[in-house]
DRENDREN-410972 format. One record per atom (N, C-alpha, C): residue number from 1; residue in three letters; x, y, z. Coordinates in nm, 2 decimals. Layout:
N
num	residu	xx	yy	zz
NUM	ALA	X	Y	Z
...
# end
This chain:
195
num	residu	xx	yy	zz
1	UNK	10.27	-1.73	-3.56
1	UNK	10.26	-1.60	-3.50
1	UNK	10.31	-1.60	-3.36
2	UNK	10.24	-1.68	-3.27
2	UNK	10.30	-1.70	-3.14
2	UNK	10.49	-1.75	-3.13
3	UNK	10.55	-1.82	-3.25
3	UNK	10.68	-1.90	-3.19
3	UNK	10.76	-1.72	-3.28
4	UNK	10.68	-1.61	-3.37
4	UNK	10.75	-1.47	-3.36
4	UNK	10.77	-1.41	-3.23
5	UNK	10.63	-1.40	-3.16
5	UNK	10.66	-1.33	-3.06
5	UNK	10.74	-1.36	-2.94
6	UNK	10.77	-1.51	-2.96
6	UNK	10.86	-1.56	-2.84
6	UNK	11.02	-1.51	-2.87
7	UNK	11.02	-1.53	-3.01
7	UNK	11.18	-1.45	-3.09
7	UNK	11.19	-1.33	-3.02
8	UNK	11.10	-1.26	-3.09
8	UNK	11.12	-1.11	-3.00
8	UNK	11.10	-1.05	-2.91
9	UNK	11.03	-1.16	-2.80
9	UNK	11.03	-1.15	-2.67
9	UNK	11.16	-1.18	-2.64
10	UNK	11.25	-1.29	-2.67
10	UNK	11.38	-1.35	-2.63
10	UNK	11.46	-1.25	-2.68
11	UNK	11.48	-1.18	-2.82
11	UNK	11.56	-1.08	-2.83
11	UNK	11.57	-0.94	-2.74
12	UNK	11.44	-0.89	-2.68
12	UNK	11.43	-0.79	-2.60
12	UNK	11.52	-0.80	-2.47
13	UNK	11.54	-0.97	-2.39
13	UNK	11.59	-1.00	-2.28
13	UNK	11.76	-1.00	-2.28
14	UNK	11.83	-0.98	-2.42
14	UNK	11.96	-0.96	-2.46
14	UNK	11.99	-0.84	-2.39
15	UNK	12.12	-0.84	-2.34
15	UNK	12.18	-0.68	-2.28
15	UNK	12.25	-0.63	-2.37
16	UNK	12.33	-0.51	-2.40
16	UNK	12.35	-0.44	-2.49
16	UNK	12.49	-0.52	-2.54
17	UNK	12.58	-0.55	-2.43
17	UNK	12.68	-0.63	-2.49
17	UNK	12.69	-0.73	-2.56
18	UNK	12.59	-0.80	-2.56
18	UNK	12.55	-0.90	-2.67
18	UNK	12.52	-0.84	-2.80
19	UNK	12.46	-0.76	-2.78
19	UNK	12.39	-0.70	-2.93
19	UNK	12.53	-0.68	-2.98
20	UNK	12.61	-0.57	-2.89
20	UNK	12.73	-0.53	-2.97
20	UNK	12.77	-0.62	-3.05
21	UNK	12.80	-0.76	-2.95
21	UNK	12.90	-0.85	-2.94
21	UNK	12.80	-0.94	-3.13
22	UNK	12.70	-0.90	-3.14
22	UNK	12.63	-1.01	-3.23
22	UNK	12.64	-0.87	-3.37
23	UNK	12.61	-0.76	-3.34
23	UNK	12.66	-0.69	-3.45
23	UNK	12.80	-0.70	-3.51
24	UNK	12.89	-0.71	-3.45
24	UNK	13.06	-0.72	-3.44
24	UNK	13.04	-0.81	-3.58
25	UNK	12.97	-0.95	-3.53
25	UNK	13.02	-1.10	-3.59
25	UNK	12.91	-1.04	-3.74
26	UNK	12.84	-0.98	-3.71
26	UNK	12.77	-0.97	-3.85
26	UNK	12.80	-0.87	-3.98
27	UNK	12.86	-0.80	-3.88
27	UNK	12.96	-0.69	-3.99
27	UNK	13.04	-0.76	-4.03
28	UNK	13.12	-0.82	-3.94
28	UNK	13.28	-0.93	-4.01
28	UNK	13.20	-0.98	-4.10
29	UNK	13.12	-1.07	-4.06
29	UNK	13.06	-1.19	-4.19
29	UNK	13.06	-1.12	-4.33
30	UNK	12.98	-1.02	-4.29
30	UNK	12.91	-0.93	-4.45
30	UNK	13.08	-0.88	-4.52
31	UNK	13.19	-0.85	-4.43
31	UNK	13.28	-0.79	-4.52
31	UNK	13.38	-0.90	-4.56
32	UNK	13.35	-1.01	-4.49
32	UNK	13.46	-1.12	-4.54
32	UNK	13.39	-1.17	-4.69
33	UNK	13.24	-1.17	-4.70
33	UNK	13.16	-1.25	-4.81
33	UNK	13.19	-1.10	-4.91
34	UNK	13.18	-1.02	-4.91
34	UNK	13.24	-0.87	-4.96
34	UNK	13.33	-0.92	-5.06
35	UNK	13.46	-0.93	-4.97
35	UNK	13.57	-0.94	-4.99
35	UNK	13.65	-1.07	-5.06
36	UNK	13.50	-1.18	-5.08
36	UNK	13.54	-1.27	-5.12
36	UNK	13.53	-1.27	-5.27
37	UNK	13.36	-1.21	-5.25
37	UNK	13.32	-1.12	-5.42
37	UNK	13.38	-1.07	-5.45
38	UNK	13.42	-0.96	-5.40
38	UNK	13.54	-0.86	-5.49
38	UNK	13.71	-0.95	-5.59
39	UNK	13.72	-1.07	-5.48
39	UNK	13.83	-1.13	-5.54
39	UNK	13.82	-1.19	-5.65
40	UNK	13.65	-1.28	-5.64
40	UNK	13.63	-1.34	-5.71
40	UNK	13.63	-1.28	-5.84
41	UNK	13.51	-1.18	-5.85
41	UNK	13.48	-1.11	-5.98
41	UNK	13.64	-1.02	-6.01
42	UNK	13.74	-0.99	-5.97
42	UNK	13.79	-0.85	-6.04
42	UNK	13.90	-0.95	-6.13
43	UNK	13.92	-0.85	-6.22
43	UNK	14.00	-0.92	-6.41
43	UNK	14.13	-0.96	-6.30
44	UNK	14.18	-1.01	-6.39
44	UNK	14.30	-1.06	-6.35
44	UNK	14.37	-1.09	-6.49
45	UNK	14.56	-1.08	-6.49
45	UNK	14.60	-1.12	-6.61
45	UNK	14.67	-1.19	-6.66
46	UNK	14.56	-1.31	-6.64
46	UNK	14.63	-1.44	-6.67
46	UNK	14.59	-1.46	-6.81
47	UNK	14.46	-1.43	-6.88
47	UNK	14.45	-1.45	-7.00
47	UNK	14.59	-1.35	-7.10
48	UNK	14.64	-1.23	-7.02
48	UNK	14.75	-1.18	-7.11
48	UNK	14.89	-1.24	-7.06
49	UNK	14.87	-1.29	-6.95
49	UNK	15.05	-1.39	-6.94
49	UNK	15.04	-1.51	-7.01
50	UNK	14.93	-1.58	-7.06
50	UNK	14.91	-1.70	-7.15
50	UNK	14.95	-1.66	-7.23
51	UNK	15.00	-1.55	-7.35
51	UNK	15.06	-1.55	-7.43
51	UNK	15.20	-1.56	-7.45
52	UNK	15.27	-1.54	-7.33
52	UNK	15.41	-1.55	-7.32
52	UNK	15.48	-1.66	-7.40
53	UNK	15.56	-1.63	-7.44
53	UNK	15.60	-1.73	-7.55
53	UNK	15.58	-1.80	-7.68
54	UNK	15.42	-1.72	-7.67
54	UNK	15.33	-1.73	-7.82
54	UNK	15.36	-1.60	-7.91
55	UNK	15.36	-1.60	-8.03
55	UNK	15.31	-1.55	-8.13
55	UNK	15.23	-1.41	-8.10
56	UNK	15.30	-1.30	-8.12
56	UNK	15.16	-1.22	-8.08
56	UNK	15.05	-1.19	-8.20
57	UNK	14.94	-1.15	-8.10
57	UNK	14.84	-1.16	-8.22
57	UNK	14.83	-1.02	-8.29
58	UNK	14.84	-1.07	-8.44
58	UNK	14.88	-0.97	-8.54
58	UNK	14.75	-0.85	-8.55
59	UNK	14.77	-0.70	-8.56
59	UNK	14.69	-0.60	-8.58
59	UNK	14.70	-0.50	-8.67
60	UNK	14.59	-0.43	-8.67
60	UNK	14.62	-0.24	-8.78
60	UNK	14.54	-0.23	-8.74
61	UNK	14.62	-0.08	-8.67
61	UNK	14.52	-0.02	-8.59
61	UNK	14.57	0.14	-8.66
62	UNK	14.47	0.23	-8.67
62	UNK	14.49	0.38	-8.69
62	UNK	14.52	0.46	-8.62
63	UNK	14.64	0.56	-8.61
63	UNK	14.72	0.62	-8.56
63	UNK	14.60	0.74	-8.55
64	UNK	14.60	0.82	-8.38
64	UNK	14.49	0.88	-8.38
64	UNK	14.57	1.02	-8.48
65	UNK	14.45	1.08	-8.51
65	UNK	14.50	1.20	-8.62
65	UNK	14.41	1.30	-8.60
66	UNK	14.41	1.45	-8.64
66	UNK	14.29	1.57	-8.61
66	UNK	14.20	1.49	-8.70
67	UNK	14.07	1.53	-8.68
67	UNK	14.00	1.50	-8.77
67	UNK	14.03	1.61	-8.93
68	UNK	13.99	1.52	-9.01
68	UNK	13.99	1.55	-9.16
68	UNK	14.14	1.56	-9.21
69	UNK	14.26	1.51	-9.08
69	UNK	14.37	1.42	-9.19
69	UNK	14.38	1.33	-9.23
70	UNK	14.50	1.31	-9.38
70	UNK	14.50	1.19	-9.39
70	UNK	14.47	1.04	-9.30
71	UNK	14.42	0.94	-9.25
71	UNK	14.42	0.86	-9.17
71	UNK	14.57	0.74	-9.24
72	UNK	14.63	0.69	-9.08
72	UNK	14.71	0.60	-9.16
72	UNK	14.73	0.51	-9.01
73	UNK	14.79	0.43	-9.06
73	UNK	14.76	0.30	-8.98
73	UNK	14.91	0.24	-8.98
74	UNK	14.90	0.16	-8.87
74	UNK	14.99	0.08	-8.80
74	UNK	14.98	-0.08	-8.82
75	UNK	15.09	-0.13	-8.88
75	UNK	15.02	-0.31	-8.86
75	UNK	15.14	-0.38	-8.76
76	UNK	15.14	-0.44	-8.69
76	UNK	15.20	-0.54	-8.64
76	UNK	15.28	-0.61	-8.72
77	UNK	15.27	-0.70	-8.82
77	UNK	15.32	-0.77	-8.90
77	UNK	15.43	-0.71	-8.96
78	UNK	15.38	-0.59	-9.01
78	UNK	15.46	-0.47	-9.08
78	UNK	15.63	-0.46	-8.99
79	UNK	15.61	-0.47	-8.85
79	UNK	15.69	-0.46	-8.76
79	UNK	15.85	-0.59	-8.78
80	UNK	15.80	-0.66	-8.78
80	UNK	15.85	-0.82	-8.79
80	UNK	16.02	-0.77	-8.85
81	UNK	16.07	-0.80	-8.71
81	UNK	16.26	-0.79	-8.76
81	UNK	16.28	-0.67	-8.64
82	UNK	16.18	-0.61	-8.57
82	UNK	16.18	-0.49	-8.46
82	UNK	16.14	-0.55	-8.35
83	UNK	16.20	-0.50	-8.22
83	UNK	16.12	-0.55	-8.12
83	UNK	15.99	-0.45	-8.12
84	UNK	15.92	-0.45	-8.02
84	UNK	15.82	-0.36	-8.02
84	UNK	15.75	-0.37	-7.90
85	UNK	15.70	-0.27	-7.82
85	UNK	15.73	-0.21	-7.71
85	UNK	15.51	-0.19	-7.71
86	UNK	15.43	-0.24	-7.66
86	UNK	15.29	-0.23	-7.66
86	UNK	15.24	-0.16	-7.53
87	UNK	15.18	-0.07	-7.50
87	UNK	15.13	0.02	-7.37
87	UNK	14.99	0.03	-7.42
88	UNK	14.92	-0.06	-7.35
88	UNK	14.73	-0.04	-7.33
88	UNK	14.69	0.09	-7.23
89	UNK	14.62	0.18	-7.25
89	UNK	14.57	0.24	-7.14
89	UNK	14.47	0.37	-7.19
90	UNK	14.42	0.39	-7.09
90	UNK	14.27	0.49	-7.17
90	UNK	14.34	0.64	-7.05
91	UNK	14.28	0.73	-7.10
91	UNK	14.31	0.86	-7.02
91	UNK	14.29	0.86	-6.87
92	UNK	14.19	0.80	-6.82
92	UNK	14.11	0.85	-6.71
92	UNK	14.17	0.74	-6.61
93	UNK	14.27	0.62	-6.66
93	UNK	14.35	0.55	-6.59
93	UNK	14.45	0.64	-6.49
94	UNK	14.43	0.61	-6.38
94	UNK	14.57	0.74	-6.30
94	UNK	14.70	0.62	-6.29
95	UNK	14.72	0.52	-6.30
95	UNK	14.86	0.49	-6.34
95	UNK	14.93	0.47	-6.49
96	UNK	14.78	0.49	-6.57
96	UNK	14.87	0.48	-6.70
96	UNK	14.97	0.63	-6.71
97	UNK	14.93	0.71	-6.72
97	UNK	15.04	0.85	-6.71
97	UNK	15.19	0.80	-6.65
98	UNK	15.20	0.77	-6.52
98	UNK	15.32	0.71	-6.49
98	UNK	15.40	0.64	-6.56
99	UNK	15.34	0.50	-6.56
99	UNK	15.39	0.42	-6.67
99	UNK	15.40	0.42	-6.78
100	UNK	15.34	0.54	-6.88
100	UNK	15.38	0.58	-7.04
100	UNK	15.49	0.67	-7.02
101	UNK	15.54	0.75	-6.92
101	UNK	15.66	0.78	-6.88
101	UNK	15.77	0.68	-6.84
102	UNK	15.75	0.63	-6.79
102	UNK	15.84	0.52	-6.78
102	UNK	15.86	0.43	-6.90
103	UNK	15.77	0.42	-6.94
103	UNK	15.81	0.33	-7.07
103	UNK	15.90	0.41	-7.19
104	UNK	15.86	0.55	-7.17
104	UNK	15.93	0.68	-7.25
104	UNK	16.08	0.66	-7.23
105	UNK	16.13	0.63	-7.09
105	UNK	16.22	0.68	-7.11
105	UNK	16.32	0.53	-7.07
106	UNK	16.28	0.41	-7.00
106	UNK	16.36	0.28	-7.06
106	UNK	16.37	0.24	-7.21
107	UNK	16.27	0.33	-7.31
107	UNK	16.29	0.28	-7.43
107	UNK	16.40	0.34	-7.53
108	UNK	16.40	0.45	-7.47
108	UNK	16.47	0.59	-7.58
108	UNK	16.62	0.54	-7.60
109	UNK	16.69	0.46	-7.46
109	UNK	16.79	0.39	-7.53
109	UNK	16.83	0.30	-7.67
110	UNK	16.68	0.23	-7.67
110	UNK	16.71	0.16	-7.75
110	UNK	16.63	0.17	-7.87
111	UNK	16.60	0.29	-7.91
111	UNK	16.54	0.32	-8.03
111	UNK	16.65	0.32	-8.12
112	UNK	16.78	0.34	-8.09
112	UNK	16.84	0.37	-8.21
112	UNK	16.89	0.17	-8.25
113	UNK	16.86	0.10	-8.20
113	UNK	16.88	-0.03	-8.20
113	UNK	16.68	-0.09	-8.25
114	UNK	16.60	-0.01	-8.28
114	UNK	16.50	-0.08	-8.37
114	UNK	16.36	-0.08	-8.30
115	UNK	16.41	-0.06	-8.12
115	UNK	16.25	-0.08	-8.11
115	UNK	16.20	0.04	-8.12
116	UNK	16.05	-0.02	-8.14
116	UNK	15.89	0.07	-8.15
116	UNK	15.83	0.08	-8.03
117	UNK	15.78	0.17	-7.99
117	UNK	15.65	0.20	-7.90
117	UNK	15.52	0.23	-7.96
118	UNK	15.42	0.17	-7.93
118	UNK	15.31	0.22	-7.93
118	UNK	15.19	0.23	-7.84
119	UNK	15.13	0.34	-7.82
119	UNK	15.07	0.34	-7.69
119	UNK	14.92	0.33	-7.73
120	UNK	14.84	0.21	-7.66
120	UNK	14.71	0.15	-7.81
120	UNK	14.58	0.21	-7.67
121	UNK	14.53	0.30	-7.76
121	UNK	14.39	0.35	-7.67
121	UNK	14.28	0.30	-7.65
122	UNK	14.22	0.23	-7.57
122	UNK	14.15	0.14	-7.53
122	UNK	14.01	0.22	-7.46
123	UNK	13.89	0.17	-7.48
123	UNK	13.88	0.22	-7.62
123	UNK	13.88	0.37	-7.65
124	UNK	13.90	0.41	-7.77
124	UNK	13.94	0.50	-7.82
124	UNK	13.89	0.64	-7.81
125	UNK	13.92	0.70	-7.73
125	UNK	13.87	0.85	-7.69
125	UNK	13.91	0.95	-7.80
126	UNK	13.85	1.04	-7.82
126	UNK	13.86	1.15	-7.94
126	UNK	13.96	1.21	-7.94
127	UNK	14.01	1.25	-8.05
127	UNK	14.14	1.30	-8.11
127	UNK	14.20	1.46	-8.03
128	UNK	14.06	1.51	-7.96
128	UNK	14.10	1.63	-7.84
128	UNK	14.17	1.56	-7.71
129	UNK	14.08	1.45	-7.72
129	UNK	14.10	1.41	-7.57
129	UNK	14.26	1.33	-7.51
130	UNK	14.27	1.31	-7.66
130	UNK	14.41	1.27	-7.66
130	UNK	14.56	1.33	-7.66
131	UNK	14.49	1.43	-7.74
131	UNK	14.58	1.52	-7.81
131	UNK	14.61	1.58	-7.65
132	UNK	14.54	1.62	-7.61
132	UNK	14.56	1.72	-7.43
132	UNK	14.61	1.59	-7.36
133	UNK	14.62	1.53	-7.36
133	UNK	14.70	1.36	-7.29
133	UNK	14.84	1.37	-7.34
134	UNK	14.84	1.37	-7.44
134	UNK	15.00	1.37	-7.50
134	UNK	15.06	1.53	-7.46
135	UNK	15.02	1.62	-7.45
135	UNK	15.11	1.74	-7.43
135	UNK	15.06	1.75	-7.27
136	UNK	14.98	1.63	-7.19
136	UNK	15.08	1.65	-7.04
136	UNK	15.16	1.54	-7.07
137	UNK	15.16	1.47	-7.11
137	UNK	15.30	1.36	-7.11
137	UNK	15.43	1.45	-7.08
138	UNK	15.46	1.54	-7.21
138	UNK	15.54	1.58	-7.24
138	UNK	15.64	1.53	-7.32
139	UNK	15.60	1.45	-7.40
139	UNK	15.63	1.41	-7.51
139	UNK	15.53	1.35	-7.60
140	UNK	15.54	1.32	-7.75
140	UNK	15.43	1.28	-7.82
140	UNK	15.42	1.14	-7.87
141	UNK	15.39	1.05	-7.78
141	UNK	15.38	0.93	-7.81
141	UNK	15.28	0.87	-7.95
142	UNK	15.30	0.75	-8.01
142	UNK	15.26	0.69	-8.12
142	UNK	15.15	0.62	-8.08
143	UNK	15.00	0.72	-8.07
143	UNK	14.87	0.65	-8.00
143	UNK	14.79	0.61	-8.11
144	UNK	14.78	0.47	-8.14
144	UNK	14.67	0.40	-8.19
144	UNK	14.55	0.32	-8.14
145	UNK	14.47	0.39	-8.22
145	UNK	14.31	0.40	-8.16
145	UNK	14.22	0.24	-8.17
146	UNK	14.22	0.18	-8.08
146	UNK	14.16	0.06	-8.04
146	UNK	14.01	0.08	-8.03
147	UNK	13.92	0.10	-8.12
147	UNK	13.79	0.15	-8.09
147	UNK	13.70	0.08	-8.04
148	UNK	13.69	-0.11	-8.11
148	UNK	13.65	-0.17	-8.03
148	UNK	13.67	-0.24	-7.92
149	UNK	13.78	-0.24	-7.93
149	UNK	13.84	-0.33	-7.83
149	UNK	13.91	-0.44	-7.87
150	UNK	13.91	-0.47	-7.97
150	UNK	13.93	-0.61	-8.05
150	UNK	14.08	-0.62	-8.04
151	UNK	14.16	-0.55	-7.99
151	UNK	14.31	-0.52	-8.02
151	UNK	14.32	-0.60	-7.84
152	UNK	14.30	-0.52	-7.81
152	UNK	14.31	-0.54	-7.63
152	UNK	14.23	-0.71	-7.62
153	UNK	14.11	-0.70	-7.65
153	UNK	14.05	-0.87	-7.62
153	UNK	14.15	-0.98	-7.71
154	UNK	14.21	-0.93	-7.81
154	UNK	14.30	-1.04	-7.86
154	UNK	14.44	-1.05	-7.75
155	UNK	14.47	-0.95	-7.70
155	UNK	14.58	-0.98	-7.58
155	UNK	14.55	-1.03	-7.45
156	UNK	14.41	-1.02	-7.46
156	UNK	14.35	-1.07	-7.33
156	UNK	14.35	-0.95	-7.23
157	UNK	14.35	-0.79	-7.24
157	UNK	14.42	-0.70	-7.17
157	UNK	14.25	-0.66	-7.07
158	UNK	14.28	-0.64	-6.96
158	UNK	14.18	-0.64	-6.90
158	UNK	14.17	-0.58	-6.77
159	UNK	14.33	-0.54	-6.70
159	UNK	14.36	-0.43	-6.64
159	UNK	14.44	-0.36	-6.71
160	UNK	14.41	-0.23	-6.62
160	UNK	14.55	-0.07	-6.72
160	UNK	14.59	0.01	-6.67
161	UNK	14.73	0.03	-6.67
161	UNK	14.80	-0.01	-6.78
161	UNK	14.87	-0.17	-6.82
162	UNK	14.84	-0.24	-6.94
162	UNK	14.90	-0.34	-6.94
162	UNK	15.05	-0.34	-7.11
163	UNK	15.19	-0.36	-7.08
163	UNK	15.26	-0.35	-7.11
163	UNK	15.31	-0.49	-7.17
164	UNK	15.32	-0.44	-7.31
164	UNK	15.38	-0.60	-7.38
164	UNK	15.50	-0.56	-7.43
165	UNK	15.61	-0.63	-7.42
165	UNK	15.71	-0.63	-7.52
165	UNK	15.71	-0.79	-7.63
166	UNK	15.74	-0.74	-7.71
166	UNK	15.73	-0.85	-7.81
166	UNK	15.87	-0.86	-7.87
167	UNK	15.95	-0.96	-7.96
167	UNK	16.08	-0.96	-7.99
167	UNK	16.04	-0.95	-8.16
168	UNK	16.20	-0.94	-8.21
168	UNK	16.20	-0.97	-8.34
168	UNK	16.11	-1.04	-8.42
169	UNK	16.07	-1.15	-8.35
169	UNK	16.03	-1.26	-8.41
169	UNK	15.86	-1.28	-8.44
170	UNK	15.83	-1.15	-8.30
170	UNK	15.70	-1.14	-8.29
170	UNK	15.67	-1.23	-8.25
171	UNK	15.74	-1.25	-8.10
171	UNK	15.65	-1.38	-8.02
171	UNK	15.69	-1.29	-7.88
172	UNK	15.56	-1.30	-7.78
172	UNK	15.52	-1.23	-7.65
172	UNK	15.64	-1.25	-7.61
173	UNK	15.71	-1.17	-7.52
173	UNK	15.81	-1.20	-7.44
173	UNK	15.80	-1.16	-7.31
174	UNK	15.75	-1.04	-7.26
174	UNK	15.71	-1.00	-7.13
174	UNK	15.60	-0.96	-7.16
175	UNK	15.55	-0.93	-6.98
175	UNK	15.37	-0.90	-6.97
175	UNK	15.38	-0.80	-6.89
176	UNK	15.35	-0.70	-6.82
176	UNK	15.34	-0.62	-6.73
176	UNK	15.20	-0.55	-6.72
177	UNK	15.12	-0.56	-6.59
177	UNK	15.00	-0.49	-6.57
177	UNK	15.03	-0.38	-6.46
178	UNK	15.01	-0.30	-6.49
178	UNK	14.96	-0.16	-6.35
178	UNK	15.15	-0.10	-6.38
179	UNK	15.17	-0.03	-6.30
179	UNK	15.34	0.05	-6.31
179	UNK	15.39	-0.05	-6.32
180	UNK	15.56	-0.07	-6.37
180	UNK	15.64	-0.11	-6.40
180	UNK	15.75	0.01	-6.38
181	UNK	15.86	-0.08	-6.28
181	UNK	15.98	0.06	-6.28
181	UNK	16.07	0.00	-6.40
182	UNK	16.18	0.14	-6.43
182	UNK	16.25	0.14	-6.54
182	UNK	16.34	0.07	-6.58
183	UNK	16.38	0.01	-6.38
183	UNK	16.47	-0.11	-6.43
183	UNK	16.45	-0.28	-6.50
184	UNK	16.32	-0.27	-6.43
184	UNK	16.26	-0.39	-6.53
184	UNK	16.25	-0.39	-6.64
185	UNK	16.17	-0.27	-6.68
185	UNK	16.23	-0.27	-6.84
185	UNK	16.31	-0.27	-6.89
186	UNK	16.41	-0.19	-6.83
186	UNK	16.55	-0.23	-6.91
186	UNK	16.61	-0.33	-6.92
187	UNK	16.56	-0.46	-6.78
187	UNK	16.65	-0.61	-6.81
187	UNK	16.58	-0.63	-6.93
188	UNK	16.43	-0.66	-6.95
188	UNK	16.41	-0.72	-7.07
188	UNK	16.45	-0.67	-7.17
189	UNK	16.42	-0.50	-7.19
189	UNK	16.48	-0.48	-7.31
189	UNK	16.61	-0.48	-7.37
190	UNK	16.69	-0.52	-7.28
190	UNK	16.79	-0.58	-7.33
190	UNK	16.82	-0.67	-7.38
191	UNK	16.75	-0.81	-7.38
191	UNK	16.72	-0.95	-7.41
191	UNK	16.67	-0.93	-7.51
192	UNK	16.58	-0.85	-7.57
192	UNK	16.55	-0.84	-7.71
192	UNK	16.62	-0.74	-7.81
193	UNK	16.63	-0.62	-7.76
193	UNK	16.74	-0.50	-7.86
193	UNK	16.85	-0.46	-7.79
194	UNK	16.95	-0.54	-7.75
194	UNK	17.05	-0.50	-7.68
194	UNK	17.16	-0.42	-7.77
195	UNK	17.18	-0.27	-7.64
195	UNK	17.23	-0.21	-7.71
195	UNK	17.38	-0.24	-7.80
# end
């Protein structure tokens, strides 16, 4: 009790510049250890560049539809002899919109040479919520419904938008997370469906 009150007798005899000068160092502290956490904890995509050069992993996923239509489905495998063009991203993403445009329009070249797009919804929001996503696009993209996730955790996808192209052969070839401009896409897709 006595060696407290000598503390805050000794802290009372500090002048204001010190205080400043000792708040200063304690704010830095707290935002450097902040900022260390934040680095530490946030996804990163290294679990989806590990696939590069692998095999991608095979899916069937259901093409979103109104409710009470037919349901039909998409397989990966099914694809095999196509390149194929993969865009992860959920609505409420503000760079996916960008980049499902962009990917719209480096790909349109080379559709008539075999590739696919599909744009895999993670997880899967309702068939309104999509449907009003695709008519701001402004065009109607090929959105298959990832509901649990199991599509995306087998790519490792963990920021969004993340962008896969895959070859003929169905082995990973490029990775892209967050925007991608058009020229990039188009070196790669060249390397796999050249016009």
């Amino acid at each position: 009790m006595v060696e407290t009150k000598r503390v805050i007798a000794r802290m009372r005899t500090l002048s204001a510049p010190t205080w400043l000068w000792m708040s200063v160092i304690a704010v830095t502290l707290i935002a450097v250890l902040l900022a260390i956490g934040v680095r530490v904890s946030a996804p990163s995509d290294a679990s989806t560049r590990a696939l590069l050069g692998k095999p991608a992993p095979d899916f069937t996923l259901p093409v979103a539809a109104a409710p009470g239509a037919t349901p039909q489905t998409i397989s990966l495998a099914a694809q095999r002899g196509r390149p194929v063009l993969l865009v992860f991203f959920f609505t409420l993403c503000t760079h996916c919109q960008p980049q499902l445009r962009t990917v719209h329009t480096a790909a349109a070249p080379y559709v008539n040479h075999g590739l696919v797009t599909y744009t895999i919804n993670t997880p899967a929001e309702s068939f309104d919520v999509l449907s009003s996503y695709g008519s701001r696009l402004g065009f109607t993209p090929t959105i298959l419904r990832d509901t649990q996730a199991t599509v995306a955790r087998s790519y490792g996808v963990q920021l969004y938008p993340t962008t896969i192209l895959i070859d003929t052969q169905g082995v990973v070839r490029s990775v892209w997370t967050g925007e991608t401009d058009e020229a990039t896409l188009n070196h790669a897709l060249r390397q796999v469906a050249a016009p």
